[in-house]
Structures are given as C-alpha cells and as structure tokens.
C-alpha positions in Angstrom: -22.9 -2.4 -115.1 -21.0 0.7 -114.8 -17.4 1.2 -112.9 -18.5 4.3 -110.3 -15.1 6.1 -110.9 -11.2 5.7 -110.4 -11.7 6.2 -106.3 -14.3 3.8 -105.5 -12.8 0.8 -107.0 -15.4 -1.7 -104.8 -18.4 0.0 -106.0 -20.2 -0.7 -109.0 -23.4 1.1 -110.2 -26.0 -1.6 -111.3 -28.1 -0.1 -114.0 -31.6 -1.4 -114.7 -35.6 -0.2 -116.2 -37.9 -0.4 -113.5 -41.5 -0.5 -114.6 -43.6 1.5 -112.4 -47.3 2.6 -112.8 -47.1 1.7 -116.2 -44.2 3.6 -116.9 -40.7 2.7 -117.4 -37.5 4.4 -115.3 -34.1 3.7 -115.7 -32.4 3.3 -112.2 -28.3 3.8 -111.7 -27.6 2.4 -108.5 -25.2 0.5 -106.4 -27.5 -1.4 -104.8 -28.3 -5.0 -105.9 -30.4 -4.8 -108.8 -32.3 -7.4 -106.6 -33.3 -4.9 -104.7 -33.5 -2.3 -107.1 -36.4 -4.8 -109.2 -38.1 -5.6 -105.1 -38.5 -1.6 -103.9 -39.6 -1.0 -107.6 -42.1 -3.4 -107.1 -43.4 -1.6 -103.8 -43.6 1.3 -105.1 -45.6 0.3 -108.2 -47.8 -1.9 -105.5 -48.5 0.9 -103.8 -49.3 3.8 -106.3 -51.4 1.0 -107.6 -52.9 0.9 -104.5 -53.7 4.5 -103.9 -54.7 4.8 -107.9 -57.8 2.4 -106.6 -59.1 4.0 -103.3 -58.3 7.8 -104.2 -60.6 9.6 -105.9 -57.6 11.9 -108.1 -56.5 9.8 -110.9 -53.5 12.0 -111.9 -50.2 10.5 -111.8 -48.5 13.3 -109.9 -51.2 13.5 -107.9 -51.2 9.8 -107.1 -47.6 9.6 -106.7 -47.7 12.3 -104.2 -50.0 10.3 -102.0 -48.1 6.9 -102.4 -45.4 9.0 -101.2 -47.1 10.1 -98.2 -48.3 6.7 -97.7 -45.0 4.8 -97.9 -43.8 8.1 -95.1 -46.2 7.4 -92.9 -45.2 3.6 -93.4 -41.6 4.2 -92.5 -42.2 6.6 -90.0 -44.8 4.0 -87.9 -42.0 1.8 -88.3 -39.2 3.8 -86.9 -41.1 4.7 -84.0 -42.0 0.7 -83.2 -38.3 0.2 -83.8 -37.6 2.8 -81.3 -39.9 1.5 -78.9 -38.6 -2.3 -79.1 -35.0 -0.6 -78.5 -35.9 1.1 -75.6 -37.7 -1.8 -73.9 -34.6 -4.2 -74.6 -32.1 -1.2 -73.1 -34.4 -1.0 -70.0 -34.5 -5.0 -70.0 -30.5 -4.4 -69.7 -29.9 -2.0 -67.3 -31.7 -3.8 -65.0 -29.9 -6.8 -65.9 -26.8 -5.0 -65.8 -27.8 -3.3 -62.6 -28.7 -7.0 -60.8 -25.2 -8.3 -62.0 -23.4 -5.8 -60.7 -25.1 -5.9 -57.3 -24.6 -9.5 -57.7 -21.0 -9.4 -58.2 -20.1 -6.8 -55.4 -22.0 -8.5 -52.4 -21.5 -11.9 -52.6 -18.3 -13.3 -51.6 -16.6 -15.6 -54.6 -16.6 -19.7 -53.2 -13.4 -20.7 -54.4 -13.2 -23.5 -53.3 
C-alpha cells in the first residue's frame, strides 16, 4: 500500500495484479482490494463470456463488446433503480398527502 499524498492523509491507494483474460494488470486504487480482486473477477467473467458466443476472437475486439455488455448491464439497472424510486416517491406523496388531510380535519381527542 501506497500513502495517496500529504493532503489526503485518510486515503490510501491499495495496489494489486488483477488477472484478466489471461493477462495480468496492475490496479492503484483506493478501493478495497476486495473489491478491486471481485470487479476484476466480473470483468474477466464476462470477456470470457463474450470470447465464447462472439464470433471475433481478438482481444480488443472482445473487450470492446464486454464493455458494451457490462453498459448495457448498468444502464438496465439504473433505469429499474429509477423506476423502484419513482414508485416508492409516488407511494409517499400519497401517504404524505392522506396524513396531512388527516391531520387538518380531524379534531385532536385530548382527552
């Protein structure tokens, strides 16, 4: 592990060697190097993947696509995420809206 610099005293950069697609990487990160080994592991999955169902066997070629892929992946995701937000802020409104009426009509029984 490497000390980031004199100004970010909290962050440390995690260096590790990733293997992916049969080739090694060295990766300088802050992130855990958990999670450095997990994604690294993804992405290998995944040009793996795309290696066996595309007909181009070139690694640039194949990377490109697993690129695309993993895109399109996040992409789906962030729209379903977007999706679930906007149903549970709709749930709330209402909610809100029900409250509110809730609280401003009916008399408090204090006693």
């Amino acid at each position: 592990m490497v000390a980031k610099g004199p100004m970010s005293d909290s962050c440390v950069e995690n260096k590790v060697i990733v293997k992916i697609f049969g080739e090694e990487y060295p990766i300088t990160g802050v992130s855990d190097p958990a999670h450095i080994y997990k994604v690294a592991e993804y992405v290998d999955a995944k040009m793996r993947e795309v290696a066996r169902i595309s007909r181009s066997k070139a690694r640039d070629k194949v990377a490109i696509l697993t690129a695309l892929t993993i895109a399109s992946e996040l992409d789906e995701t962030i729209e379903q995420l977007r999706s679930v937000t906007d149903s549970r802020n709709t749930e709330i409104d209402g909610l809100l809206t029900r409250l509110d009426k809730a609280l401003t009509h009916e008399p408090l029984n204090l006693g």
